[in-house]
Biopython code that builds the backbone (N, CA, C, O; Angstrom):
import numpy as np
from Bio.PDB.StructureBuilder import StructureBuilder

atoms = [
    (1, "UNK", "N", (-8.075, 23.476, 18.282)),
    (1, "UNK", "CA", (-8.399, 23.117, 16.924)),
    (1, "UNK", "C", (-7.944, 21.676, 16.660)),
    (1, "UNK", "O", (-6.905, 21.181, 17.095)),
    (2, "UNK", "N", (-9.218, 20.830, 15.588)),
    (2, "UNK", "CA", (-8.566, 19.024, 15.524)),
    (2, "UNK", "C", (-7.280, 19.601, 14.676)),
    (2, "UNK", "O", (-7.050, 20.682, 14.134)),
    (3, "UNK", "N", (-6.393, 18.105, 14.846)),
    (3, "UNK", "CA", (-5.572, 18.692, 13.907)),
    (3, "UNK", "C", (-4.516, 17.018, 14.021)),
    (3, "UNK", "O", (-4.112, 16.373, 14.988)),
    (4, "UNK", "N", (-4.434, 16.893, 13.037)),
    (4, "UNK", "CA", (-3.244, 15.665, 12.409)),
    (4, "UNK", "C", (-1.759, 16.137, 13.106)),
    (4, "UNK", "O", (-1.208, 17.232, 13.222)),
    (5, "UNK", "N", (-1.331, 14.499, 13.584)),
    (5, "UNK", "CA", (0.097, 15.155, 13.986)),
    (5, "UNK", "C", (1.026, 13.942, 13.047)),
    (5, "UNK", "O", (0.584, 12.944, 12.478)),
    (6, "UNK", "N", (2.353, 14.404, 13.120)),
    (6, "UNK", "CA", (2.918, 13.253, 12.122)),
    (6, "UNK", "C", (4.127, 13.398, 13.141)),
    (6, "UNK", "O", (4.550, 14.468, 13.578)),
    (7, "UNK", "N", (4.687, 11.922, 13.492)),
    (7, "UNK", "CA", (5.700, 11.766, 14.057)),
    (7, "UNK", "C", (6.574, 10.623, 13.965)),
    (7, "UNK", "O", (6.453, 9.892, 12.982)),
    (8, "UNK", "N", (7.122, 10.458, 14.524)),
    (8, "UNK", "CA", (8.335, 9.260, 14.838)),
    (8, "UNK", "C", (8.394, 8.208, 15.912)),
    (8, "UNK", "O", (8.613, 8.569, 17.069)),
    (9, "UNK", "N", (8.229, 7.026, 15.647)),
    (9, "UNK", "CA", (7.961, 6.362, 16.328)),
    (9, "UNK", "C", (9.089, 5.864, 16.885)),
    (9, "UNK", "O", (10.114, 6.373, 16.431)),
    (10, "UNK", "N", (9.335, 4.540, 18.220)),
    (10, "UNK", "CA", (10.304, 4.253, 18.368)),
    (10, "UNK", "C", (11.285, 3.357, 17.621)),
    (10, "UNK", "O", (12.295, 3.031, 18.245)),
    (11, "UNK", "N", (11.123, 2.882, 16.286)),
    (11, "UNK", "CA", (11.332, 1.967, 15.584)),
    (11, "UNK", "C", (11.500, 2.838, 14.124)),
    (11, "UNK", "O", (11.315, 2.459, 12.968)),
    (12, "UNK", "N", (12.012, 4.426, 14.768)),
    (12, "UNK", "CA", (12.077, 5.422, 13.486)),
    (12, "UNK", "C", (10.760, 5.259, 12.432)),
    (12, "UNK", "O", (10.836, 6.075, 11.514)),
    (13, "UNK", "N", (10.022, 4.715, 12.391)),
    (13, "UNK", "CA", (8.908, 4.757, 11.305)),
    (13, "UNK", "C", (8.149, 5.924, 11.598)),
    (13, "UNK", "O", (7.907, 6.367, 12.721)),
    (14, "UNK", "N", (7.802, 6.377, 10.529)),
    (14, "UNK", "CA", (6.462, 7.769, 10.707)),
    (14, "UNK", "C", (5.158, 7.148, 10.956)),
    (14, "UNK", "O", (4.858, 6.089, 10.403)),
    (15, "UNK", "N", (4.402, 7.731, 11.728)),
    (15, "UNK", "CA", (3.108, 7.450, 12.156)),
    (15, "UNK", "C", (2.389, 8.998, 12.544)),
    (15, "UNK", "O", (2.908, 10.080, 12.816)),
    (16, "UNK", "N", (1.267, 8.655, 12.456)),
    (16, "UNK", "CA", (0.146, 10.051, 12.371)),
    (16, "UNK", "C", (-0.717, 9.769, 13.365)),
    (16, "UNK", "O", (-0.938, 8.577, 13.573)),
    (17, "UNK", "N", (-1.408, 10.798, 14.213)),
    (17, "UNK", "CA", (-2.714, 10.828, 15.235)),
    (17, "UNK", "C", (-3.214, 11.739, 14.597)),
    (17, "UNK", "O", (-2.627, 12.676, 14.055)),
    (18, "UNK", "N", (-4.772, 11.423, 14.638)),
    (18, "UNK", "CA", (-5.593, 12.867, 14.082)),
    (18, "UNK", "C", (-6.263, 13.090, 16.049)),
    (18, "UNK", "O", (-6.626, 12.163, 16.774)),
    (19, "UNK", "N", (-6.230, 14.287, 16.346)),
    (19, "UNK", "CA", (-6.622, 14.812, 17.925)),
    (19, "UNK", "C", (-7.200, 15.691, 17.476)),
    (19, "UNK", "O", (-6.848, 16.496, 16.614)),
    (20, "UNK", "N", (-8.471, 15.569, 18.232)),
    (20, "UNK", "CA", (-9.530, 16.830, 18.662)),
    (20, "UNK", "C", (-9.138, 17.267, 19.209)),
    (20, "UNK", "O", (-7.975, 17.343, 19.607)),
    (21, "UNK", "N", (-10.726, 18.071, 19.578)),
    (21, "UNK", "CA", (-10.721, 19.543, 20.039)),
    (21, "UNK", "C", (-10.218, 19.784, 21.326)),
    (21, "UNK", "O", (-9.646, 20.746, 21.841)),
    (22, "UNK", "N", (-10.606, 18.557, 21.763)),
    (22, "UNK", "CA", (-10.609, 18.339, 23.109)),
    (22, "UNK", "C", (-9.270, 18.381, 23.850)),
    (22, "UNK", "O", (-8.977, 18.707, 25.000)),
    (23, "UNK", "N", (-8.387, 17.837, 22.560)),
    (23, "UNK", "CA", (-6.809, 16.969, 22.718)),
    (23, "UNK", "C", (-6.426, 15.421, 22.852)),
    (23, "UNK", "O", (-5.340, 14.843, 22.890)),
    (24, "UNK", "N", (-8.086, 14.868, 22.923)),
    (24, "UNK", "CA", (-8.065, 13.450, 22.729)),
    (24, "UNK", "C", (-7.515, 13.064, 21.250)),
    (24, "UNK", "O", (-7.742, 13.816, 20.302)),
    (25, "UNK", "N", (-6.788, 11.869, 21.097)),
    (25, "UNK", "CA", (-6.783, 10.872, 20.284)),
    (25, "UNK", "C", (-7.969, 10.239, 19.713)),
    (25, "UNK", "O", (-8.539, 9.421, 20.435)),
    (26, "UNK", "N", (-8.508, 10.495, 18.399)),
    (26, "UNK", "CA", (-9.687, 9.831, 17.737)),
    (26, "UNK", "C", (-9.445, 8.965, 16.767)),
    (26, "UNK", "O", (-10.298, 8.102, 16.555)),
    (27, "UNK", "N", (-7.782, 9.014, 15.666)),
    (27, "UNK", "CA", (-7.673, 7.929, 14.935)),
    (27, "UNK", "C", (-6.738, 8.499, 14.789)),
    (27, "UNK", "O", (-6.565, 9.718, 14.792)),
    (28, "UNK", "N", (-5.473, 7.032, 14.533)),
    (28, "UNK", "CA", (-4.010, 6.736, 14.375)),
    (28, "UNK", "C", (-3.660, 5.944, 12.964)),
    (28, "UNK", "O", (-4.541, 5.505, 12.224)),
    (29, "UNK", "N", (-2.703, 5.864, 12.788)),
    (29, "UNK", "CA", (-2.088, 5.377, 11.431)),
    (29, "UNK", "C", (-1.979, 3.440, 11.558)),
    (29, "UNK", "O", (-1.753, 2.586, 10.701)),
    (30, "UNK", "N", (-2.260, 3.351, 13.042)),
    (30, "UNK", "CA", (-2.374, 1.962, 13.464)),
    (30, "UNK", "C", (-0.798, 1.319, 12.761)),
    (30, "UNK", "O", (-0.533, 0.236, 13.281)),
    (31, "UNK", "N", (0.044, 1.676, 11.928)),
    (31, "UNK", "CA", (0.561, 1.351, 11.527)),
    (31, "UNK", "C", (2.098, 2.287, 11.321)),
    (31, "UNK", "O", (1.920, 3.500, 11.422)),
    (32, "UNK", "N", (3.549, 1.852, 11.049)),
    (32, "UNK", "CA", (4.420, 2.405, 10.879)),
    (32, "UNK", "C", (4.299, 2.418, 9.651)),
    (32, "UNK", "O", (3.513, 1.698, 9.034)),
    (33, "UNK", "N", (5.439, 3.644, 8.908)),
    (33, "UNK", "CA", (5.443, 3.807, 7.985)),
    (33, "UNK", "C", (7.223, 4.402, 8.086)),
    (33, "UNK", "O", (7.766, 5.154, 8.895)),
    (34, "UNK", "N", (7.963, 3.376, 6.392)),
    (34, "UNK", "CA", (9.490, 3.611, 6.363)),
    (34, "UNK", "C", (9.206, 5.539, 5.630)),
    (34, "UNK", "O", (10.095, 6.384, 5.525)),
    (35, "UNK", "N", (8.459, 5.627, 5.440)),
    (35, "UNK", "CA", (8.701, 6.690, 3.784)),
    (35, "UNK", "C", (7.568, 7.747, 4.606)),
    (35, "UNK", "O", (6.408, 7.466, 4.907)),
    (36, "UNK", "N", (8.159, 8.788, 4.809)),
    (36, "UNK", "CA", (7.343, 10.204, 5.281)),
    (36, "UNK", "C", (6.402, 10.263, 4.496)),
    (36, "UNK", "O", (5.414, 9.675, 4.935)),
    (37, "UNK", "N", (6.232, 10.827, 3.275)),
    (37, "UNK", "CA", (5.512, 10.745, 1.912)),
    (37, "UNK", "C", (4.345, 9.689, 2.473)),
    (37, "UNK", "O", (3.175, 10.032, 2.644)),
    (38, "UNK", "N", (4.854, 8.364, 2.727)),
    (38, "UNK", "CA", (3.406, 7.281, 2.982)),
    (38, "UNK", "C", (2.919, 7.550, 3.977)),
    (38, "UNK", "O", (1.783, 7.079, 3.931)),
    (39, "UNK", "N", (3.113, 8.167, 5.142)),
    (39, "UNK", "CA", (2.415, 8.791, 6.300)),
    (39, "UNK", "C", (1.561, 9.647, 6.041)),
    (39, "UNK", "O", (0.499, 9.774, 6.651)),
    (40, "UNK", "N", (2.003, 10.437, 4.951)),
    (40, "UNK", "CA", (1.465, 11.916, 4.538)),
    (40, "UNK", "C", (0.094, 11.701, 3.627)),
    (40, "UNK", "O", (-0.925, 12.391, 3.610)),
    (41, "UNK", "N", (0.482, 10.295, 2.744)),
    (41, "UNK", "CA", (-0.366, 9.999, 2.054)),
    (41, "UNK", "C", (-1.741, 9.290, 3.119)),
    (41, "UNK", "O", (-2.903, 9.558, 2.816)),
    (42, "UNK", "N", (-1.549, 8.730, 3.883)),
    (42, "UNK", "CA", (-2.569, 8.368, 5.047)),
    (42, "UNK", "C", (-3.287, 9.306, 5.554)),
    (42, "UNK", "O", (-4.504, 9.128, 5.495)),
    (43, "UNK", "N", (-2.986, 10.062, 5.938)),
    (43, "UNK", "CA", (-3.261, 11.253, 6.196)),
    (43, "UNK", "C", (-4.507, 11.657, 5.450)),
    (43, "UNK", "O", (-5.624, 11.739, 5.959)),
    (44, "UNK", "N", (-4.122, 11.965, 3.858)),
    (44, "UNK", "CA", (-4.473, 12.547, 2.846)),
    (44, "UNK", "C", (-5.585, 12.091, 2.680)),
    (44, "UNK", "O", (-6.512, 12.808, 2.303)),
    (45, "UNK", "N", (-5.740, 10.644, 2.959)),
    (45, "UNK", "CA", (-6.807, 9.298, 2.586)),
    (45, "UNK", "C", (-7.923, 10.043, 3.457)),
    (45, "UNK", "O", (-8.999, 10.557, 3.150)),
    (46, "UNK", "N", (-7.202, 9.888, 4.730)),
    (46, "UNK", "CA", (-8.261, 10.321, 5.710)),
    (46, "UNK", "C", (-9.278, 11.695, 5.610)),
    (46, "UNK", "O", (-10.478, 11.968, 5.646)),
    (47, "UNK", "N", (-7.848, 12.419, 5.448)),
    (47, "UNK", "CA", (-9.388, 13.918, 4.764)),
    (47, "UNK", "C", (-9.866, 13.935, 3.791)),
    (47, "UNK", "O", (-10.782, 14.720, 3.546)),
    (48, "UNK", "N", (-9.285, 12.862, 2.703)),
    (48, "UNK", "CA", (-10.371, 12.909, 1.774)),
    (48, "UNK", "C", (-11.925, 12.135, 1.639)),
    (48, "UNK", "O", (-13.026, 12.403, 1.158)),
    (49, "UNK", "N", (-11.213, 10.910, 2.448)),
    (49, "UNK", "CA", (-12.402, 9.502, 2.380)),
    (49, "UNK", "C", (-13.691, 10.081, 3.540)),
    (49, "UNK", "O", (-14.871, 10.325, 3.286)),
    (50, "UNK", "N", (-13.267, 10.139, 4.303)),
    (50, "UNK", "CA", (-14.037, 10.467, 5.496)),
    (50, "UNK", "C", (-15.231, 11.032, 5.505)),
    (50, "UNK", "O", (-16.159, 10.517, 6.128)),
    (51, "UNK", "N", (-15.362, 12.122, 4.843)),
    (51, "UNK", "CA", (-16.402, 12.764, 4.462)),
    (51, "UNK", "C", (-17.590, 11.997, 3.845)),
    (51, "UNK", "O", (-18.763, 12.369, 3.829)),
    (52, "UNK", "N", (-17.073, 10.858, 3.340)),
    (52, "UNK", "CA", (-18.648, 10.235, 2.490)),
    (52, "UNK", "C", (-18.132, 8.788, 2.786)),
    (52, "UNK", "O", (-18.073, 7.801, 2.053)),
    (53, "UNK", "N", (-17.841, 8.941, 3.865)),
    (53, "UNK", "CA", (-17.160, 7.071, 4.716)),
    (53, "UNK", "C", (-19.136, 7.083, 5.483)),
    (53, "UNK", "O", (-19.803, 8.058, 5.826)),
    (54, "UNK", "N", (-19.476, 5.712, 5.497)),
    (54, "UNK", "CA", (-21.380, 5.468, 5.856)),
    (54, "UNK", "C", (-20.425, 5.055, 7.401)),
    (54, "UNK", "O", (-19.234, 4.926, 7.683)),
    (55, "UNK", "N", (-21.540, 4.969, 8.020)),
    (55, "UNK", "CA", (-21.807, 4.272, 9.361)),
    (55, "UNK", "C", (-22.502, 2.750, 9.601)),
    (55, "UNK", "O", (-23.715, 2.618, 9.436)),
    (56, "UNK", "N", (-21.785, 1.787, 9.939)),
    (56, "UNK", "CA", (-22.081, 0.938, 9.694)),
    (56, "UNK", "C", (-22.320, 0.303, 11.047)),
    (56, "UNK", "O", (-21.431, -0.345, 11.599)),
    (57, "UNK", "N", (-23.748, 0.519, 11.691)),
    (57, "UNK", "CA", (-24.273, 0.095, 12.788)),
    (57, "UNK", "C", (-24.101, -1.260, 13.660)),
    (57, "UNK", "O", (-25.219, -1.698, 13.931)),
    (58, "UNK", "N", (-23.101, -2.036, 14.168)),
    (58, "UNK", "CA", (-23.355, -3.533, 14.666)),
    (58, "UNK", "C", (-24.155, -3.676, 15.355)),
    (58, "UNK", "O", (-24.869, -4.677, 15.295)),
    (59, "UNK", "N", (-24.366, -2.466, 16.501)),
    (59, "UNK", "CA", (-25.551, -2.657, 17.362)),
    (59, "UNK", "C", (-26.815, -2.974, 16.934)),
    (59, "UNK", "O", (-27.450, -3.589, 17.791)),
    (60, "UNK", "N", (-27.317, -2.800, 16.057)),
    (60, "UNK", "CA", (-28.748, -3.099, 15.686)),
    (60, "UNK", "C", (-29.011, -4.903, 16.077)),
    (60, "UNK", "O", (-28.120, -5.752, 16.062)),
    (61, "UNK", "N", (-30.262, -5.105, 16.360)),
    (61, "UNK", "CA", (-30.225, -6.652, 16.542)),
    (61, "UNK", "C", (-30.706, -7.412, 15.389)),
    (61, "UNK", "O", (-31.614, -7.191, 14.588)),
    (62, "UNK", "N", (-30.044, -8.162, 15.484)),
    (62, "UNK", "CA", (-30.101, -9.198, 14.590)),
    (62, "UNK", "C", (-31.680, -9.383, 14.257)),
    (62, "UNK", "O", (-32.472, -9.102, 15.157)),
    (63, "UNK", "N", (-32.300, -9.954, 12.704)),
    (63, "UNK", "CA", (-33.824, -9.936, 12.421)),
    (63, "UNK", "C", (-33.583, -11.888, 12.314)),
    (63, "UNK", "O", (-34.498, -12.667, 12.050)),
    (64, "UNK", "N", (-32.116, -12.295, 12.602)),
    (64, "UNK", "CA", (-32.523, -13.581, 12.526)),
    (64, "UNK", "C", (-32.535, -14.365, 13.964)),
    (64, "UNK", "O", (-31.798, -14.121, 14.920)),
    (65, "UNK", "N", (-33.663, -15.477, 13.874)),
    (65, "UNK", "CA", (-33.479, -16.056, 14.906)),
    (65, "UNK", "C", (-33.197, -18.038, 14.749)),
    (65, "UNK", "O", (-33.000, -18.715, 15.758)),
]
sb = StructureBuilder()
sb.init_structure("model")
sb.init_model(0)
sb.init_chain("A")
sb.init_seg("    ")
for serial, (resi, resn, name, xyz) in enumerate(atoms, 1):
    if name == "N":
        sb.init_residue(resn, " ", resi, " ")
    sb.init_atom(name, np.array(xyz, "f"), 0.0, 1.0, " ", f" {name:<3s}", serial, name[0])
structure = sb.get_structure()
């Protein structure tokens, strides 16, 4: 099952991985955090935003020349 992990980094800051199904790593907190609570709140962002986050294609080619 995916599932958010919240941990401790080496620099004591909290940081989060969200891991699939698989057990791969798909997205991290990229960032430390002093305050558990602000980890938690990242987190929070993520299951909430995500759902209606667009896809924003780079691959397409360019129409200018």
């Amino acid at each position: 099952m995916a599932r958010f992990v919240l941990y401790k980094d080496t620099a004591s800051q909290y940081r989060w991985r969200f891991i699939a199904n698989n057990g791969r790593i798909v997205a991290d907190s990229a960032e430390g955090y002093y305050n558990k609570a602000d980890a938690q709140n990242g987190i929070n962002i993520v299951k909430t935003e995500a759902p209606y986050a667009t896809v924003e294609d780079q691959t397409l080619a360019s129409t200018y020349r």
